[in-house]
Structures are given as structure tokens and as C-alpha cells.
GUNU-220012 format. One line per 2 residues: number of its first residue (from 1); their letters; for each residue x, y negated, z negated of C-alpha. Coordinates in Angstrom, 3 decimals, padded with zeros to 6 digits. Layout:
// GUNU-220012
NUM = A = X Y Z | ...
This chain:
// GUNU-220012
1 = XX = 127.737 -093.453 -115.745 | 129.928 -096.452 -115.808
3 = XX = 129.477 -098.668 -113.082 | 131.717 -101.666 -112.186
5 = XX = 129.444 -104.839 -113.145 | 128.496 -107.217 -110.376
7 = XX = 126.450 -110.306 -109.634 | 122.852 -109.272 -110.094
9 = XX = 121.374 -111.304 -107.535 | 123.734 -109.747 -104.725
11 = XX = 122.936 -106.501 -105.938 | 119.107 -107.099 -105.549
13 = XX = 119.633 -108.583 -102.279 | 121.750 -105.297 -101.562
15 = XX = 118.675 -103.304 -103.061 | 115.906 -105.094 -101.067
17 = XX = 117.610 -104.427 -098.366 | 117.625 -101.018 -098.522
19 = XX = 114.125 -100.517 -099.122 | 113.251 -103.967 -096.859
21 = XX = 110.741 -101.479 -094.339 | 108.821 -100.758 -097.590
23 = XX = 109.190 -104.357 -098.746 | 108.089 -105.870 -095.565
25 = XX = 105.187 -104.001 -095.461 | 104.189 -104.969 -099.044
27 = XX = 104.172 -108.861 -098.105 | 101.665 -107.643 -094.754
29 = XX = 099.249 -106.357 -097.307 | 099.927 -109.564 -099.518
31 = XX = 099.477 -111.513 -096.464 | 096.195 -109.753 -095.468
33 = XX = 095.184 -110.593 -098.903 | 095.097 -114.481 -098.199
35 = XX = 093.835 -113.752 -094.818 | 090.707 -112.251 -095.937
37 = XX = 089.950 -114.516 -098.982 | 087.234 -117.417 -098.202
39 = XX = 088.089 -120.228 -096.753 | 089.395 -122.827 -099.763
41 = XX = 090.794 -119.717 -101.408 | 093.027 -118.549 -098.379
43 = XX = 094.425 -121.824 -097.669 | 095.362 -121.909 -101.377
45 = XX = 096.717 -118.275 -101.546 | 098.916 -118.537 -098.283
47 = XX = 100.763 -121.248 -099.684 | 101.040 -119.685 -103.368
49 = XX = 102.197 -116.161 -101.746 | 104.702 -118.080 -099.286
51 = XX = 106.543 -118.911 -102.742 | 108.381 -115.723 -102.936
53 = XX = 109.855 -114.227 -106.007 | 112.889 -111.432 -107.049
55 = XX = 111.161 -109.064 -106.272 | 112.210 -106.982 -108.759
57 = XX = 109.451 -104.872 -109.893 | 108.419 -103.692 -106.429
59 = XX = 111.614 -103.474 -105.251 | 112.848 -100.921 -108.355
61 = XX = 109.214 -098.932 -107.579 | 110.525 -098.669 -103.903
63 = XX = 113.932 -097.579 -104.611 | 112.227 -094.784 -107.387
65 = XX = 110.123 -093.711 -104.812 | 112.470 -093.239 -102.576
67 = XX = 114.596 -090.840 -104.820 | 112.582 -087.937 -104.122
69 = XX = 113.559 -085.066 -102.404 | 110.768 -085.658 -099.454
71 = XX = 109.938 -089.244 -097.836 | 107.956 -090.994 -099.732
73 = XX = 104.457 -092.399 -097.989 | 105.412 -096.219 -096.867
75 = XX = 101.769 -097.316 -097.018 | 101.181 -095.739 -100.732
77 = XX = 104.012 -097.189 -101.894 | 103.530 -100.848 -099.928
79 = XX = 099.612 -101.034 -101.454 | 101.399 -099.995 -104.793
81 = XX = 103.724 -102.697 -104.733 | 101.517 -105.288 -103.498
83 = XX = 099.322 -104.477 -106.584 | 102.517 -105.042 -109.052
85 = XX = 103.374 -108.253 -107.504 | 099.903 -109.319 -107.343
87 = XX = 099.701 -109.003 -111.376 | 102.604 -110.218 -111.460
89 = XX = 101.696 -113.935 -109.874 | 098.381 -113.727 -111.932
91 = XX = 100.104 -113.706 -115.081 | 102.399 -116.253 -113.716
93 = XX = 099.619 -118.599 -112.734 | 098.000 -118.760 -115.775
95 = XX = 101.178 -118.541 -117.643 | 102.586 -121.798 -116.222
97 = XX = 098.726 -123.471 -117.438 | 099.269 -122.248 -121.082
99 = XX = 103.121 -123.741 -121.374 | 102.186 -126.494 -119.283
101 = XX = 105.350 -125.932 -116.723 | 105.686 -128.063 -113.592
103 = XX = 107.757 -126.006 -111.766 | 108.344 -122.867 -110.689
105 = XX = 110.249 -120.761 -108.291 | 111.977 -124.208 -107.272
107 = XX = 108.123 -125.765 -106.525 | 105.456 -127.330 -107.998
109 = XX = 103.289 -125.229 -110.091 | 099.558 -124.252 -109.402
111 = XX = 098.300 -126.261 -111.441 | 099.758 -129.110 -110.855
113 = XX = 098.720 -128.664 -107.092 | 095.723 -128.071 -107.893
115 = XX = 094.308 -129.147 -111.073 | 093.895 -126.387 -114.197
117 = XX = 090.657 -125.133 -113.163 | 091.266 -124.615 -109.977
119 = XX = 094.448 -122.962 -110.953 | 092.820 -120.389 -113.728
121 = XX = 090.391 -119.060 -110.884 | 092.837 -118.638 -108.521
123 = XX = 094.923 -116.350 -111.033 | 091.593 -114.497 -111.494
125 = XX = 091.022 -113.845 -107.867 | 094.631 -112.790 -107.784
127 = XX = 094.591 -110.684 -110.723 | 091.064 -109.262 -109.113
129 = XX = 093.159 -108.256 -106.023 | 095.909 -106.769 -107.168
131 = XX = 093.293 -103.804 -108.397 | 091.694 -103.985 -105.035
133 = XX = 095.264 -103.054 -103.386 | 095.154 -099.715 -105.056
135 = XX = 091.099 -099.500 -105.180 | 092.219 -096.247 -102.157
137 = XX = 094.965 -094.763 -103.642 | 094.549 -090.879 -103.827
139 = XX = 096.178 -090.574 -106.932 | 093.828 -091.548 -109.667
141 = XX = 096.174 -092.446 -112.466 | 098.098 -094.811 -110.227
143 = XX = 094.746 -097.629 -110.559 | 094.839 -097.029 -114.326
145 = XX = 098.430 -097.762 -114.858 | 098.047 -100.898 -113.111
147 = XX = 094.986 -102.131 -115.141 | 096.543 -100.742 -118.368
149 = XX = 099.272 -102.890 -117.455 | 097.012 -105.871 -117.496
151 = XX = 095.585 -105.092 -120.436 | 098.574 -104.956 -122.105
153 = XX = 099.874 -108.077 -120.096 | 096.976 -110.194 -121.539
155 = XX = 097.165 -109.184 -124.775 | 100.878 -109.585 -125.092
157 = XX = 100.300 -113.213 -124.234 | 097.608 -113.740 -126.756
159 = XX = 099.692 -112.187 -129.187 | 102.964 -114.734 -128.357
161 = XX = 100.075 -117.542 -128.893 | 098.810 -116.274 -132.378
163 = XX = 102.554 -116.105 -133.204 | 103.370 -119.382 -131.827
165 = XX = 105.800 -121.348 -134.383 | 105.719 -118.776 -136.649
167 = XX = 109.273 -118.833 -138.340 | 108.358 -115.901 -140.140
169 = XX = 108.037 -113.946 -137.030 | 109.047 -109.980 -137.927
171 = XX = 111.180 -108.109 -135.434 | 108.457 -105.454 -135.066
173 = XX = 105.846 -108.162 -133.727 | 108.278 -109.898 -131.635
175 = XX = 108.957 -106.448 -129.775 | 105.418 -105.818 -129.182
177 = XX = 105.253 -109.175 -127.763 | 107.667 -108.639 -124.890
179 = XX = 106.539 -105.323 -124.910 | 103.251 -106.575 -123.207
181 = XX = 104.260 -109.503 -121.564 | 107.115 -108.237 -119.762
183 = XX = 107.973 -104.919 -120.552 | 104.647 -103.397 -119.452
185 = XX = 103.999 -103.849 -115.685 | 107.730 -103.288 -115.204
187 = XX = 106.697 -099.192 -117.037 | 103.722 -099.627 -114.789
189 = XX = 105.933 -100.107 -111.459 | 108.356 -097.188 -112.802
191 = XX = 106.245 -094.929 -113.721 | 104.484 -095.144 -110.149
193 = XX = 107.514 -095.040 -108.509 | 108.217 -091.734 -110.270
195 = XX = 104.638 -090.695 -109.110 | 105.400 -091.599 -105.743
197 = XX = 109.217 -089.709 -105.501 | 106.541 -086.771 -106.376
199 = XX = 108.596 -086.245 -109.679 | 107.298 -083.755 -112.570
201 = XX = 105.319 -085.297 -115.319 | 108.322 -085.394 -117.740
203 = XX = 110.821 -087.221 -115.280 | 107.984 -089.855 -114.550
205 = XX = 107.475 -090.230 -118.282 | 111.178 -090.479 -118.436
207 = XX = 110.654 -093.727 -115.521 | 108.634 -095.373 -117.561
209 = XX = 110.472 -095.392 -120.388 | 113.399 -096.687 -118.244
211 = XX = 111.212 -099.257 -117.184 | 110.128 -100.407 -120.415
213 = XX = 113.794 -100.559 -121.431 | 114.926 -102.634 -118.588
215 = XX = 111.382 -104.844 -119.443 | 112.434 -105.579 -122.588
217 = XX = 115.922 -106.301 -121.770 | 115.156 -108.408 -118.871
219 = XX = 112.990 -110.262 -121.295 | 115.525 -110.720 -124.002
221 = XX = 117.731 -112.422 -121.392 | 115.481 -114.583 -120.196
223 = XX = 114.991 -115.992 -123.779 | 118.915 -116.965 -123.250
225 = XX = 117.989 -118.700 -120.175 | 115.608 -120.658 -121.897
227 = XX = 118.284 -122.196 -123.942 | 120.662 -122.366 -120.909
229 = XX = 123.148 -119.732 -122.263 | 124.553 -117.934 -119.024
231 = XX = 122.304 -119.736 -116.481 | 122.797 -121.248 -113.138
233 = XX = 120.666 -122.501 -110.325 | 118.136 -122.060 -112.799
235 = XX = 114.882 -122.104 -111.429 | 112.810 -123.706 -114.385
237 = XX = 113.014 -125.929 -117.075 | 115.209 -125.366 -120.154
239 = XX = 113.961 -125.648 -123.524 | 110.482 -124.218 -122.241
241 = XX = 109.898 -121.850 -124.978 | 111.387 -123.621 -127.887
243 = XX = 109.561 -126.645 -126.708 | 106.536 -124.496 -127.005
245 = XX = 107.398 -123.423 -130.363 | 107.628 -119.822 -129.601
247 = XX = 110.665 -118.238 -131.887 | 112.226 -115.600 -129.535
249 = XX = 115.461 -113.165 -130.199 | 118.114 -115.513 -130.937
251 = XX = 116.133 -117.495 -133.433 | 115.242 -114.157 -135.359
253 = XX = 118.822 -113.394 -135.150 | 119.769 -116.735 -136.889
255 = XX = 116.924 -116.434 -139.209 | 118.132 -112.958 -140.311
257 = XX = 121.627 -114.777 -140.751 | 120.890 -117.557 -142.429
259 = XX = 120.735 -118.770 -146.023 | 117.528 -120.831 -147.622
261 = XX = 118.627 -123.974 -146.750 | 119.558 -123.216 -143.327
263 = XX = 116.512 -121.789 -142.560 | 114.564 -125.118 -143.838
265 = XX = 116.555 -127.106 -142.000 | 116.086 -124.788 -138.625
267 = XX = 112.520 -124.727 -139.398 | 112.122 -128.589 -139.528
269 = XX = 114.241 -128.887 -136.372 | 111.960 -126.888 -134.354
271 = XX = 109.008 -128.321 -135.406 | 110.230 -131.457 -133.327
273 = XX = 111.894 -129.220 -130.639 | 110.558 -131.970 -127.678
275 = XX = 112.060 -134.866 -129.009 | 115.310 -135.566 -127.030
277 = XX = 118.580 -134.063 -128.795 | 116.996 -131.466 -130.765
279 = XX = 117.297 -128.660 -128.651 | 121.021 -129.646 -128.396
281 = XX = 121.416 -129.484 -132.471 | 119.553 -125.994 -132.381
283 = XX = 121.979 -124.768 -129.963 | 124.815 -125.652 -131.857
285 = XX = 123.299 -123.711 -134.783 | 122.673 -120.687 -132.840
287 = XX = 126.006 -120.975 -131.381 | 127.824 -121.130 -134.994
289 = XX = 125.976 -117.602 -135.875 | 126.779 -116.125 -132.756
291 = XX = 122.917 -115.621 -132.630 | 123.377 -115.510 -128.261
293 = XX = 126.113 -112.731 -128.317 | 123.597 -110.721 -130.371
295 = XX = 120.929 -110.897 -129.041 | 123.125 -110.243 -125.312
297 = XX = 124.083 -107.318 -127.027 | 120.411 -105.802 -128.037
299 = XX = 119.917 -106.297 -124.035 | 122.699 -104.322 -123.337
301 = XX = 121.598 -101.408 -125.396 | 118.503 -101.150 -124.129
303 = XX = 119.766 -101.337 -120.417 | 122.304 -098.405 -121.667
305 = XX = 119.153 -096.214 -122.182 | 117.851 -097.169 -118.979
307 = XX = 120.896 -096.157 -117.177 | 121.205 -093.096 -119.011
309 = XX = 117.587 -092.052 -118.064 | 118.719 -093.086 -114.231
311 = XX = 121.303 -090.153 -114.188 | 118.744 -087.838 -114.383
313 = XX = 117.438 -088.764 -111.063 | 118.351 -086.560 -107.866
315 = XX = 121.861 -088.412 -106.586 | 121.703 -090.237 -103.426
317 = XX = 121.934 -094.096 -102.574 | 118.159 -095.371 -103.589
319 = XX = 120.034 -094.124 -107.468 | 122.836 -095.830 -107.203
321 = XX = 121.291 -099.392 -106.683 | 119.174 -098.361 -109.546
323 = XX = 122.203 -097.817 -111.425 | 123.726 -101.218 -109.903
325 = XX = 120.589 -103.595 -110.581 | 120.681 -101.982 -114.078
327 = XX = 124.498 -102.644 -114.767 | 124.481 -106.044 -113.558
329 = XX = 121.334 -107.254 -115.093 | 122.685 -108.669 -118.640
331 = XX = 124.776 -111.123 -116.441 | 121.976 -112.368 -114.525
333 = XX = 121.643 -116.364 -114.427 | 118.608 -116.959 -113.076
């Protein structure tokens, strides 16, 4: 396959739309969520779940599922996709408490509503009802996925802490990181989606490995937002991660570039990544190794694979915004 490339976010809005019955549905069960939460918790989760996202996880398990060869079952795959976002805003919740961010999705973040405490129970009950939203489903593995997924979430987060400002950082532990922090409940949304199109048990193994390559691609890009290299309308902070010390693909990139003196100098330069004109010089640095286009390019491989698994799929239009979101992805700027 070899799609024209176009602006990701119109081609999510084009997939959304395709699947927005599905969609739609998801944000009832959400919705019904918040409704039946206690009262201090449901005020708190109808404004949190009003602050929509992409979409892009449930939306890609929607479009899967509908690749089958029969209909898939709109309330299976609604509770299904509920459950992904659900994790999804969990991990975000507590995410934005550990880096300490004060916005997100264009607001002000949980915790900064609400005050940290408040804000780590509220990801718990969140993270609690995401398993809830599949608690019915009649196939069994679909609950396990999702809580292996949040296994792995959690501990791919730990792990990015234990590594935190460590220069030294190999390429094998930086892959597990994004592995489990991104990569994983993206698989876990994939693979159910292939469970859902009722596909054999190789071609949903083959879905989750297309997710996890579009997980960890998504993720790598993302890093290059962080430093503001092919962002706009950016909808959080630059510098986040290197103000947080966390060394992410274009870093290892210039490390595996550089010479000893270089590396010193990088080295002492993040260490006082806050202080105003730092991240600026760091740029530069990563600029003059071409550390971005690399790292761009490891993204691109890895959404190759994913499109290459796509073409397996049974040919009708629910693949072919598969194939889109996936071709148009690297470009994303937001």
C-alpha cells in the first residue's frame, strides 16, 4: 500500500465519523459513568469527561471491528471502548500529578482544579471503572487485555521514573518504556477490535502487533512535540519532558552521535533544562545531528509495519481509514 499522506487530524475527523454511531454510544456509557458515581465524584467526573480527547484508540478499535465480514455488536464494542478511554484518562490524571502539568487538552488540569489528592482518587475511581465497563463482556479475554494493559501502563510509568535523567539510558530500556506507557493499551484496543471483527486468533495477534507499532510510533512523535519540532496548536506545554529530565528518542540519537565532550556538555545542559534558554541551546544541538529527522524516521518504520499488517485485513472502507490514520500519523502536530 502507498497511500497519498494527509493531515492527520482531518483524517481522524473523517474516521470518527464513520464509526460516530459506535462513538456516540461510547460517550452514553462514559456519561452514565459520571451519572452513577456519588455525589462529589459525579460533579467532578462530568466536567473531567466533558474534556474530550482524539479519540484515537477507540476510534481505531471501532473501525477494526468493523472490518469483519458480519456487523459487529454496537454495545460490545461501545462498553469496549468506553473501557480504553477510561484507562486512558486514568493514566492521564495521574500522569499530569507526576510531571506537574497545568494544562491539558486546552484546560486546566485535575489537579490543579482540584488539589493532588483529590486528583489521585479521582484517577483511581476512573481507572476502577474502566474495568467495570467490560465487568459483562461475554468474551473473557477481552477484561484481561484491558487490565494487562494497566498493568503494563503503570509499570511503564514507574519505569520512565527510575530512568528519569539517566543519560545513560540504553535503547532497549527506552523501548520498553513506551512500550508500556503508550504502546500497550493502544495493542489492548487492537487486539479487541480484532476480537470484535470476529477475526481468527492469528489475524488478531497480527492487530495487536499493529497496534503496538502504531503505539510506539505515536509515542516517538510525541517526544518531537515535546521539543516543538512539527507542532501546531499544540495542546500542552513544550519542554515538558526535558524539563522533567526524562531523555527520550532524539536525545539517545544525539548521544549515540556524539563525541565525549559533547556528551558532557549535553549532559550538564539538561541538568538545568528549566532555566530559561536552555531548552533553546539543546535544540540547536539536536538540530546540528539531525537527531529529529532520525528519530521521525524510526516512527516511520514502525508505522510501515503497521500498514503492512493493515493489508491483510478484508478490503472495504473501515480499512482504508485504517490505512489513512496510519499514513498520516508521522505528520501529526498535535
Amino acid at each position: 500500500m502507498s497511500p497519498t499522506k494527509a493531515d492527520f487530524q482531518l483524517i481522524l475527523g473523517q474516521a470518527r465519523e464513520l464509526v460516530h454511531d459506535q462513538l456516540d454510544m461510547t460517550d452514553k456509557v462514559i456519561m452514565q459513568v459520571a451519572a452513577a458515581a456519588p455525589a462529589g465524584i459525579s460533579e467532578r467526573l462530568v466536567s473531567l469527561f466533558g474534556r474530550k480527547g482524539k479519540r484515537i484508540r477507540s476510534t481505531l478499535l471501532c473501525l477494526i471491528a468493523n472490518c469483519g465480514n458480519s456487523p459487529a455488536d454496537s454495545s460490545r464494542v461501545a462498553h469496549a471502548c468506553a473501557s480504553v478511554e477510561l484507562l486512558h484518562l486514568a493514566s492521564l490524571v495521574h500522569d499530569d500529578i507526576i510531571d506537574g502539568t497545568e494544562l491539558r487538552r486546552g484546560q486546566i488540569t485535575a489537579h490543579k482544579e482540584w488539589g493532588t489528592q483529590v486528583a489521585v482518587l479521582i484517577g483511581d475511581y476512573v481507572l476502577s471503572q474502566s474495568m467495570r465497563c467490560v465487568i459483562n463482556e461475554n468474551d473473557r479475554e477481552v477484561p484481561v487485555i484491558i487490565s494487562d494493559a494497566a498493568d503494563k501502563l503503570i509499570v511503564g510509568e514507574i519505569m520512565e521514573l527510575d530512568h528519569c535523567g539517566e543519560t545513560t539510558l540504553s535503547r532497549s530500556t527506552y523501548n520498553e518504556i513506551i512500550d508500556g506507557k503508550t504502546a500497550a493499551l493502544i495493542e489492548a484496543a487492537t487486539r479487541i477490535g480484532g476480537i470484535m471483527a470476529g477475526f481468527d486468533k492469528p489475524l488478531v495477534n497480527e492487530c495487536a502487533k499493529m497496534g503496538a507499532h502504531f503505539g510506539i510510533a505515536f509515542q516517538i512523535i510525541d517526544d518531537l512535540l515535546d521539543y516543538g519540532y512539527g507542532s501546531k496548536n499544540l495542546d500542552k506545554a513544550k519542554f515538558t519532558d526535558l524539563s522533567n529530565g526524562l531523555i527520550t528518542l532524539p536525545l539517545l540519537y544525539y548521544f549515540e552521535d556524539c563525541n565525549a565532550s559533547e556528551r558532557t556538555e549535553m549532559e550538564a545542559l539538561i541538568k538545568k533544562a528549566s532555566e530559561e534558554g536552555v531548552a533553546e541551546k539543546i535544540l540547536e544541538r539536536l538540530n546540528a545531528k539531525k537527531s529529529f529527522d532520525k528519530a521521525k524516521a524510526e516512527a516511520q518504520e514502525h508505522l510501515e509495519k503497521a500498514l503492512e499488517i493493515a493489508d491483510k485485513f478484508p478490503k472495504n472502507t473501515f480499512t482504508e481509514e485504517i490505512v489513512a490514520m496510519f499514513s498520516s500519523m508521522s505528520d501529526r502536530g498535535n
